[in-house]
Backbone as ProteinMPNN parsed JSONL, in Angstrom:
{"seq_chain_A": "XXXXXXXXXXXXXXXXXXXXXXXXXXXXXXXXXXXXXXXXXXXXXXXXXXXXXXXXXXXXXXXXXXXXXXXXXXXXXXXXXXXXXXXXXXXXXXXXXXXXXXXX", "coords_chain_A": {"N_chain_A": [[0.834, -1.183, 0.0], [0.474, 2.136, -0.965], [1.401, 5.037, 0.964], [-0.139, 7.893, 1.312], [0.394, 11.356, 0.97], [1.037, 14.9, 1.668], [1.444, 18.116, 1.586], [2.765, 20.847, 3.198], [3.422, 23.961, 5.321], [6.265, 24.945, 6.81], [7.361, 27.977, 8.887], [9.625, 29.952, 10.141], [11.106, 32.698, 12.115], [14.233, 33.732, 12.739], [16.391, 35.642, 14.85], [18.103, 37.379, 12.577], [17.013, 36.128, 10.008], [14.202, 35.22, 8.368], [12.734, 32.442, 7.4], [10.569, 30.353, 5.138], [9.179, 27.551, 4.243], [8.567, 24.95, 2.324], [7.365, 21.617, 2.467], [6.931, 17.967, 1.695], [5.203, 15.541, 3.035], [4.481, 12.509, 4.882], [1.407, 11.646, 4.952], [-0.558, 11.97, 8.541], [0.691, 12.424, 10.084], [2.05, 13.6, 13.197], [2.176, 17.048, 14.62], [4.27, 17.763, 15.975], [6.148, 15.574, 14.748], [5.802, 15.884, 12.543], [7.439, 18.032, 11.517], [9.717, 17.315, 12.877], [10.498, 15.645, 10.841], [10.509, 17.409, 8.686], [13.148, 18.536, 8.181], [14.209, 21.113, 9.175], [15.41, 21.907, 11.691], [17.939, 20.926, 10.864], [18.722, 23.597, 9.535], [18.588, 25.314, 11.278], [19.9, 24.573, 13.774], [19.891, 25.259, 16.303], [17.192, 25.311, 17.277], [15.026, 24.073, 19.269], [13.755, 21.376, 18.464], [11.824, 19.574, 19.351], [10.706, 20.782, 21.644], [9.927, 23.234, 21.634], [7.887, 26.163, 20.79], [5.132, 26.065, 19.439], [2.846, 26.941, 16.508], [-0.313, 25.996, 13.913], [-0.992, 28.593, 11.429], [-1.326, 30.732, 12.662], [-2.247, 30.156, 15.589], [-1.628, 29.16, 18.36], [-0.489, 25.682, 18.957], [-1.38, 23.371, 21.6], [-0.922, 20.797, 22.549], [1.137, 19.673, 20.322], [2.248, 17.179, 19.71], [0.138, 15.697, 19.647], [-1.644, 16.32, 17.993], [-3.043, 16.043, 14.672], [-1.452, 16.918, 11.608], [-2.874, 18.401, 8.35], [-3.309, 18.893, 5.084], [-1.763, 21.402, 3.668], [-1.192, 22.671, 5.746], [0.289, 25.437, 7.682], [2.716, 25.12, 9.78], [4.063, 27.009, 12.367], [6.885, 28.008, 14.187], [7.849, 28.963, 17.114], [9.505, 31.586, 18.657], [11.267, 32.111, 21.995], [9.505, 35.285, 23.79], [11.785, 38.579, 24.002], [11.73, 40.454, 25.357], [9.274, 41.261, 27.816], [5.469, 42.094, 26.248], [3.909, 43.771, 27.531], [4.797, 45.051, 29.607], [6.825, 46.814, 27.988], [5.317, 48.323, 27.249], [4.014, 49.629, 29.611], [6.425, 50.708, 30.268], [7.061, 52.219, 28.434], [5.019, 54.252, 28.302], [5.3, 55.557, 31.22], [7.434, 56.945, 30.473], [7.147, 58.813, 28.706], [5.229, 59.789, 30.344], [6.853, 61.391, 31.898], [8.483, 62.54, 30.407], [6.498, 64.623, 29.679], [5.82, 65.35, 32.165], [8.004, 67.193, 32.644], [8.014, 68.922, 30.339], [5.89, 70.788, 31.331]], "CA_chain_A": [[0.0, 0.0, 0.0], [1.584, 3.592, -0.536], [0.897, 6.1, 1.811], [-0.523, 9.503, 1.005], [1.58, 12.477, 0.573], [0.518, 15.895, 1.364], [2.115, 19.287, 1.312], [2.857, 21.894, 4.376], [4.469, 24.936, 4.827], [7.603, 25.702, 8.218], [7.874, 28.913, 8.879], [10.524, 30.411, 11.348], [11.348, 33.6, 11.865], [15.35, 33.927, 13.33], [16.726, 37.293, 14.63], [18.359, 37.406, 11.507], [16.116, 35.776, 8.856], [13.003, 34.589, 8.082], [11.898, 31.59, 6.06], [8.98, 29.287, 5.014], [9.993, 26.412, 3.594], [7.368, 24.012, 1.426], [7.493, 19.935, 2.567], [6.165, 17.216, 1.427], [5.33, 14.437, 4.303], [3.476, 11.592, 5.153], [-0.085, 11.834, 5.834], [-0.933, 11.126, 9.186], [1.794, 13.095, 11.286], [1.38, 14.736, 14.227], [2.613, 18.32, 14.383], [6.172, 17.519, 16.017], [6.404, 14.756, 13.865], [6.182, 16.779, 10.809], [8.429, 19.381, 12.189], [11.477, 16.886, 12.876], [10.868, 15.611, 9.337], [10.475, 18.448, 7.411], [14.948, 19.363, 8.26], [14.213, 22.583, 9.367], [16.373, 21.55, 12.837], [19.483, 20.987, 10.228], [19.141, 24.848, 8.941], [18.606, 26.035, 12.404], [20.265, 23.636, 14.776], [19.592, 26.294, 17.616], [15.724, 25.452, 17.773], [14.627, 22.217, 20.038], [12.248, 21.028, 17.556], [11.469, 18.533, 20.458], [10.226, 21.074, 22.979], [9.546, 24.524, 21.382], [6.517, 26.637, 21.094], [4.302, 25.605, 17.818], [1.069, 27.086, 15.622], [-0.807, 26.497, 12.986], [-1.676, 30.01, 10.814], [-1.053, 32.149, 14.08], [-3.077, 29.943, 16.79], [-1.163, 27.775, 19.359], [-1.217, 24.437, 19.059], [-1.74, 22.925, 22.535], [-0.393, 19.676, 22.252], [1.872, 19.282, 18.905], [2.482, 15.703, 20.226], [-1.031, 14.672, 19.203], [-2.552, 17.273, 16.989], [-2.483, 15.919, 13.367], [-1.511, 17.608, 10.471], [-3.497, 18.389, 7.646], [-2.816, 19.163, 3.898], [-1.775, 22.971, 3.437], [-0.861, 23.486, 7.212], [1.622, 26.368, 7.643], [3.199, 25.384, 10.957], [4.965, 28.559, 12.911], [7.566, 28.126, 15.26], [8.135, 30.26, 18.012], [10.299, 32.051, 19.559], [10.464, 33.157, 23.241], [9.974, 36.933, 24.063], [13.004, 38.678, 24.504], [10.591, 41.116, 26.464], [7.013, 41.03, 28.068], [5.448, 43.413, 25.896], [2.78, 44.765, 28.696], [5.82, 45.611, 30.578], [7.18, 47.464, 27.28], [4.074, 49.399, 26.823], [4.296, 50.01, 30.627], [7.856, 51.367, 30.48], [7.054, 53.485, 27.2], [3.92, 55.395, 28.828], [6.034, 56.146, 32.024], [8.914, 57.484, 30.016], [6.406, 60.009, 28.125], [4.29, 61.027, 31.438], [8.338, 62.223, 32.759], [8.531, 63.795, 29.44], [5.572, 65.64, 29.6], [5.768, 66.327, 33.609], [8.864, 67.803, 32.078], [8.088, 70.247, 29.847], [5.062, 71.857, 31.488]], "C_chain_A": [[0.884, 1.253, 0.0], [0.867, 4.347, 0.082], [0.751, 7.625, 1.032], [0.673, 10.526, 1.589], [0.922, 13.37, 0.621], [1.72, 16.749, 1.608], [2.192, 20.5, 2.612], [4.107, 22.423, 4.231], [5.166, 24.882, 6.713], [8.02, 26.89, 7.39], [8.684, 29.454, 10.13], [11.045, 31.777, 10.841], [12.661, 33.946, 13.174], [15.127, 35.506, 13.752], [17.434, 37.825, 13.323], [17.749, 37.413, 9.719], [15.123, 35.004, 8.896], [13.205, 33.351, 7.106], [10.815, 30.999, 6.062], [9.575, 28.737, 3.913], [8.623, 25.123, 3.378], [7.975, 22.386, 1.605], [6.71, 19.069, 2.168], [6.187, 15.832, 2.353], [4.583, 13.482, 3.72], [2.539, 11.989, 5.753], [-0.401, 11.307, 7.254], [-0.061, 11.319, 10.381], [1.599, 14.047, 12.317], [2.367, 16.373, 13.953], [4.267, 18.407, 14.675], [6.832, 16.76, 14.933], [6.573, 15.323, 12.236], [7.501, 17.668, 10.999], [10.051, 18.809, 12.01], [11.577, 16.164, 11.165], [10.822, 16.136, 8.303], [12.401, 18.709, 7.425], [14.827, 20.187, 8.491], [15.457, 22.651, 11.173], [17.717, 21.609, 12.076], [19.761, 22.887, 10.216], [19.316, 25.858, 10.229], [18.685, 25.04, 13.541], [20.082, 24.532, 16.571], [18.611, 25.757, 17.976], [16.115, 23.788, 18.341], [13.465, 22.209, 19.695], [11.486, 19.87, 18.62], [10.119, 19.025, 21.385], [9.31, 22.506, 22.896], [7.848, 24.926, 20.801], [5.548, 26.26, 19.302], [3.347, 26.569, 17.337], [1.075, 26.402, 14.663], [-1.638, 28.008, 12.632], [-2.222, 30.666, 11.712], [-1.814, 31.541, 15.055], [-2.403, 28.358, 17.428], [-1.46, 26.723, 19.272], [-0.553, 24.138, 20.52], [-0.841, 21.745, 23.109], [-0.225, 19.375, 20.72], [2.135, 17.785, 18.702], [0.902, 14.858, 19.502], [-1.637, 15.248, 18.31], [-1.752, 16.674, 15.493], [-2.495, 17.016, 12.352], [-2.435, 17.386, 9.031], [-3.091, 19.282, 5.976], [-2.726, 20.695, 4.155], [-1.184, 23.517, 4.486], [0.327, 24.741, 7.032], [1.901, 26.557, 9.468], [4.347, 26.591, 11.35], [5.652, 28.024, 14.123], [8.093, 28.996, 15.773], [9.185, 30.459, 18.86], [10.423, 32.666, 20.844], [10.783, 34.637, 23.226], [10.888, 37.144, 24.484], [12.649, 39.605, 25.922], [9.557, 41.504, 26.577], [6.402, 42.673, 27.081], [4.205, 44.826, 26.532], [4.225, 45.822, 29.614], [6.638, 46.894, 29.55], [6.546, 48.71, 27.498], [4.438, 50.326, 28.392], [5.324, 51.526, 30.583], [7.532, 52.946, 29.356], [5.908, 54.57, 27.92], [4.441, 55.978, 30.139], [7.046, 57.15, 31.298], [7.977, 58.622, 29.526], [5.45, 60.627, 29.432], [5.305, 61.842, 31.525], [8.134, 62.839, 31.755], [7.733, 64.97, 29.193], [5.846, 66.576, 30.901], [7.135, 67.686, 33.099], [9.066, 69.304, 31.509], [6.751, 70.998, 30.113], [5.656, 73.301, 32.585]], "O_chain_A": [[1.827, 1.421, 0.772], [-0.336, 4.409, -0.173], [1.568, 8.202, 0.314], [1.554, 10.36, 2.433], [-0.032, 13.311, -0.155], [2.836, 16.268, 1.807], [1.076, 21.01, 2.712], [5.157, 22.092, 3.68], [4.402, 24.784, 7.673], [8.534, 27.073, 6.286], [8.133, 29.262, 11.215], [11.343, 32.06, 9.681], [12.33, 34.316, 14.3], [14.285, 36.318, 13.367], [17.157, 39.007, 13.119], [17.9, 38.157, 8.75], [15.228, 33.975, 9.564], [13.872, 33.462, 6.077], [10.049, 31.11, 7.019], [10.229, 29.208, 2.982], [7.953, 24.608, 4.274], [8.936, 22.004, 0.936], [5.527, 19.393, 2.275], [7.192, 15.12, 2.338], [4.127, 13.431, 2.577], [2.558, 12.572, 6.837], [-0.543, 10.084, 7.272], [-0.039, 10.625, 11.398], [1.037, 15.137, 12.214], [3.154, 16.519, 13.018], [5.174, 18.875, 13.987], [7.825, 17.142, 14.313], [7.275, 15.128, 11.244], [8.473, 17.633, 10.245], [11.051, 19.286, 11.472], [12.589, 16.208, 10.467], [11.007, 15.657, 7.184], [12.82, 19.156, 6.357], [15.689, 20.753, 7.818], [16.153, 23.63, 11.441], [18.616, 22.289, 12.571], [20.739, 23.415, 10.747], [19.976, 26.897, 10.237], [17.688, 24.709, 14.182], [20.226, 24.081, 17.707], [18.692, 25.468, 19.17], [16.905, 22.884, 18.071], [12.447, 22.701, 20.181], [10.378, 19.463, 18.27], [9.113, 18.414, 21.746], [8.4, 22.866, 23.643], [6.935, 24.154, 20.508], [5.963, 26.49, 18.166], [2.999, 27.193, 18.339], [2.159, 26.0, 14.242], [-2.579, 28.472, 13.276], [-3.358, 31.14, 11.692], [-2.314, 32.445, 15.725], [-2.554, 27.164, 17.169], [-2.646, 26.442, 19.447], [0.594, 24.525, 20.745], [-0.123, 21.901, 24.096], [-1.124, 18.954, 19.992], [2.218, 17.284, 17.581], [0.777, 13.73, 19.024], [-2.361, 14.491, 17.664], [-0.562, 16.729, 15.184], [-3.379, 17.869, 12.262], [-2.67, 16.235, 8.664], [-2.537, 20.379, 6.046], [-3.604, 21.219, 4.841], [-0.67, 24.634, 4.42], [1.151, 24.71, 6.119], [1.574, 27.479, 10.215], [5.298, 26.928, 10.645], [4.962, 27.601, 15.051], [8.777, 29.832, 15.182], [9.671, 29.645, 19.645], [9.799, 33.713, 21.011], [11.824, 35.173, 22.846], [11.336, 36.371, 25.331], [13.094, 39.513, 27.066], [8.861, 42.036, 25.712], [6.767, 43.842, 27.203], [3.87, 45.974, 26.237], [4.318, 46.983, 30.013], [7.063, 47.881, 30.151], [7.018, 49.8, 27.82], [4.988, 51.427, 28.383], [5.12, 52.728, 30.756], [7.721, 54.153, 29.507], [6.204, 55.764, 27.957], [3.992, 57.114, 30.291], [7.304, 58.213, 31.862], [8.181, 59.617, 30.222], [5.036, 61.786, 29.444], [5.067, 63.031, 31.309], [7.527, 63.893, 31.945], [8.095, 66.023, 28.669], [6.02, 67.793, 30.961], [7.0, 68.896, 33.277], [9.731, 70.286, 31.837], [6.397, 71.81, 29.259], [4.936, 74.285, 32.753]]}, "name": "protein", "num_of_chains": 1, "seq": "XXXXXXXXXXXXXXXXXXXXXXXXXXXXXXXXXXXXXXXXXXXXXXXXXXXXXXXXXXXXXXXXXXXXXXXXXXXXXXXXXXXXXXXXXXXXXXXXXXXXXXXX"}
């Protein structure tokens, strides 16, 4: 019997560079499972395709371990924040009250 063949897209986005990269798998893979056999771990030996944060088309997957893939997917791997961005926002609206208290 041959197994079905579909098509999905890895996308990663380095500090450096972006890609999305077009695979062709076996039907029937869970989301990690696609992931370590698409090679995207060779081009970016940094990521722990094992452990790291997943989507499909911008919405968390949950468990990558069991969630199957489906023709077309465009899995996203994530990267952690370098910083919280409530705490950004935070910091930026303090810095402009001083600036204002400033110049009145």
């Amino acid at each position: 019997m041959v197994e079905a063949v579909i098509e999905i897209e890895v996308v990663y986005a380095a500090v450096d560079r972006q890609v999305l990269r077009t695979f062709r798998v076996v039907d029937g893979l869970t989301v990690r499972a696609a992931l370590m056999a698409s090679g995207i771990g060779v081009e970016f030996p940094e990521l722990d395709l094992a452990s790291c944060p997943v989507g499909i088309f911008g919405k968390v997957i949950a468990d990558p371990d069991v969630r199957l893939i489906q023709e077309g997917d465009r899995i996203e791997i994530y990267r952690p924040l370098l910083a919280d961005p409530k705490e950004v926002r935070r910091l930026r609206a303090a810095k402009a009250a001083e600036a204002k208290a400033r110049n009145l």
